[in-house]
C-alpha positions as CSV (number, residue, x, y, z in Angstrom):
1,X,13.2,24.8,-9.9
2,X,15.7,22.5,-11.5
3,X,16.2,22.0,-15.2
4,X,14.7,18.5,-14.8
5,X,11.5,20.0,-13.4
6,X,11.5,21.8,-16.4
7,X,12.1,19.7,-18.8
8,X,9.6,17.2,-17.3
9,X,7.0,19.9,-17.3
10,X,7.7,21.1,-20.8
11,X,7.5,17.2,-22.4
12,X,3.8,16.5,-20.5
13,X,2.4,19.7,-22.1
14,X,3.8,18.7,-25.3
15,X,2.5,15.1,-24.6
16,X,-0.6,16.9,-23.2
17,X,-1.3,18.8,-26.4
18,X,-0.2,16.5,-29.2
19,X,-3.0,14.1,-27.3
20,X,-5.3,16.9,-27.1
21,X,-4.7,17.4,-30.7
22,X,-4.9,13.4,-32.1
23,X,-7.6,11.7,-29.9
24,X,-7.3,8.4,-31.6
25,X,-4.0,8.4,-29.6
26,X,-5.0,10.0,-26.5
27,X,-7.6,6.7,-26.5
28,X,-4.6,4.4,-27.1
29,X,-2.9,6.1,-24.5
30,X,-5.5,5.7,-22.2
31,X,-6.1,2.4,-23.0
32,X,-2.4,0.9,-22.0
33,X,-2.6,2.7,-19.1
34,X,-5.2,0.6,-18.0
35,X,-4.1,-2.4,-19.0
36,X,-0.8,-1.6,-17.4
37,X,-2.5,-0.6,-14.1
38,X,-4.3,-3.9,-14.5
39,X,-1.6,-6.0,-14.6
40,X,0.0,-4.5,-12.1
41,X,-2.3,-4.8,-9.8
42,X,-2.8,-9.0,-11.3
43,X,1.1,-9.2,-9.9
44,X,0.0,-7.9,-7.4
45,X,-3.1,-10.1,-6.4
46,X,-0.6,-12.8,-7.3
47,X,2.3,-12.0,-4.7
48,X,-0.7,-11.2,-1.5
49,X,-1.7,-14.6,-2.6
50,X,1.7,-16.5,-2.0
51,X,2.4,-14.6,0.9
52,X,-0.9,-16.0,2.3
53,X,-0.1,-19.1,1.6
54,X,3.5,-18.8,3.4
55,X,1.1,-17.1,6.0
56,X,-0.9,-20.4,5.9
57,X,1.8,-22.9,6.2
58,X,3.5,-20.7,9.1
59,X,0.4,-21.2,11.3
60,X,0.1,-24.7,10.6
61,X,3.1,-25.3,11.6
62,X,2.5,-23.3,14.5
63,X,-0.5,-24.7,15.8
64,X,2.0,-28.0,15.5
65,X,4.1,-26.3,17.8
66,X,1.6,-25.1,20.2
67,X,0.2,-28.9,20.3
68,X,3.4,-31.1,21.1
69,X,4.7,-28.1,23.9
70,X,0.9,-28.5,25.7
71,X,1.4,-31.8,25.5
72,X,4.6,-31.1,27.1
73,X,3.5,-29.2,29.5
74,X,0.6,-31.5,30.7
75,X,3.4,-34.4,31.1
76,X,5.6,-32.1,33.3
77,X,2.9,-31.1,35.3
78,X,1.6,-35.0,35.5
79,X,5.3,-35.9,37.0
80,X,5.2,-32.9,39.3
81,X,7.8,-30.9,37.3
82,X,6.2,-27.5,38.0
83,X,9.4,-25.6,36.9
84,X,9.7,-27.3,33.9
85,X,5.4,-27.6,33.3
86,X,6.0,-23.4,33.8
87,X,8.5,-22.7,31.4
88,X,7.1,-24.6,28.9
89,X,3.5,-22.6,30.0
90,X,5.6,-19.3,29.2
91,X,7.2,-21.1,25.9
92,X,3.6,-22.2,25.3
93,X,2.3,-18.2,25.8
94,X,4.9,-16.8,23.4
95,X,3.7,-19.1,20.5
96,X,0.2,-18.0,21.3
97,X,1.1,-14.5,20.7
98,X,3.2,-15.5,18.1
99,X,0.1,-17.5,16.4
100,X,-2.6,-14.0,17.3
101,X,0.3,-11.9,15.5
102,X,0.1,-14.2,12.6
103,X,-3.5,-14.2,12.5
104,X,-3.6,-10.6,12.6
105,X,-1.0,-10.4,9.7
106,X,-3.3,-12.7,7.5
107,X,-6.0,-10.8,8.2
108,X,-4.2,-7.9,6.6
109,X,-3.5,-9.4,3.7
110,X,-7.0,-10.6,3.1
111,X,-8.2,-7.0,3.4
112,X,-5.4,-6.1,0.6
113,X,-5.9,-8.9,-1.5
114,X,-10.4,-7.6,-1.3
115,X,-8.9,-4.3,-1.7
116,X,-6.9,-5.2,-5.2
117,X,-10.2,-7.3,-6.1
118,X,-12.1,-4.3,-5.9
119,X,-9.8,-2.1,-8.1
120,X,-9.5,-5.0,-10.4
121,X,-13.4,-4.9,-10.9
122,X,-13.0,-0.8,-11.0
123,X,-10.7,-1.3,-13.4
124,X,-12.3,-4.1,-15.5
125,X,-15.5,-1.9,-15.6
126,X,-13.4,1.5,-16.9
127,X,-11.8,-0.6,-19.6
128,X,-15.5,-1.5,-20.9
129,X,-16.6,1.9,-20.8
130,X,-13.9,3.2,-22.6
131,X,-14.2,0.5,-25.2
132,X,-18.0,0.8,-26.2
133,X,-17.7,4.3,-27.3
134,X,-15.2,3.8,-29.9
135,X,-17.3,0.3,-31.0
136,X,-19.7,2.9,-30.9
137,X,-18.2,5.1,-33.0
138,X,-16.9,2.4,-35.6
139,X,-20.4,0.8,-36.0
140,X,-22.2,4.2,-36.4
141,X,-19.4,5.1,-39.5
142,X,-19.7,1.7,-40.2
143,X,-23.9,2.1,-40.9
144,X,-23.4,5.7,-42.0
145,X,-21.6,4.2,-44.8
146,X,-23.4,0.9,-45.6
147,X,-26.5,3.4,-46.2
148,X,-24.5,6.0,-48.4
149,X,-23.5,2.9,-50.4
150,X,-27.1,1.8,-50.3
151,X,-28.6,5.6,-51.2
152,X,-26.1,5.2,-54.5
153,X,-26.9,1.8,-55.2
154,X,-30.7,3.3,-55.9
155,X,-29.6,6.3,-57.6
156,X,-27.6,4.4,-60.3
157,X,-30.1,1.8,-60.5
158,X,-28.0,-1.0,-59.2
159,X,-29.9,-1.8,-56.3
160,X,-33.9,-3.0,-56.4
């Protein structure tokens, strides 16, 4: 093991403990984690959606393509050019495949960008959890002391 390995070990069990030992900051802790994670995966969602749109725009262009060569290819064949109406069949055939690639590629990318939706909404629901039991916490103090106040209030005879 290297001296890095164990210098890296010996810092997350000192992080490990000093968190253990003041939970206020292992929640803070916690808490930017998440949001980090979050807007990570936000730049994230935002970069599969450009690259969808490129995706977009390249088939579009595409089915362009694949448009003016058939039409190419019907006016070959029309003037009994059957070399040329074949080559541009084959030229035709490539941007086919070229257009079910594509297809398949934005298909991925849909799947990603449900897949960063889904740890989005994971993550959205984790970061209320972990926020209502320190509300919690503050508005039980928060009554514990309104009726301490209250309780002395009566005993001094300030309150009715």
């Amino acid at each position: 093991m290297s001296w890095l390995d164990q210098l890296e070990r010996e810092l997350d069990a000192r992080l490990s403990a000093f968190l253990r030992s003041n939970p206020n900051q292992e929640r803070l802790f916690q808490d930017q984690h998440l949001k980090d994670r979050a807007e990570a995966l936000k730049r994230q969602r935002i970069q599969l959606q450009a690259e969808a749109d490129v995706q977009r725009q390249q088939l579009l262009d595409l089915a362009a393509d694949v448009r003016a060569w058939r039409d190419r290819m019907n006016r070959a064949k029309g003037a009994g050019a059957a070399d040329l109406a074949a080559r541009a069949s084959n030229h035709l055939d490539g941007l086919m495949q070229q257009g079910r690639h594509l297809w398949s590629d934005l298909d991925d990318l849909g799947r990603r960008f449900s897949e960063v939706d889904q740890q989005l909404a994971r993550l959205s629901d984790e970061e209320a959890k972990a926020s209502r039991p320190v509300d919690l916490d503050k508005d039980w103090a928060l009554f514990e002391a309104e009726q301490e106040l209250k309780n002395l209030r009566r005993r001094h005879g300030l309150d009715p």
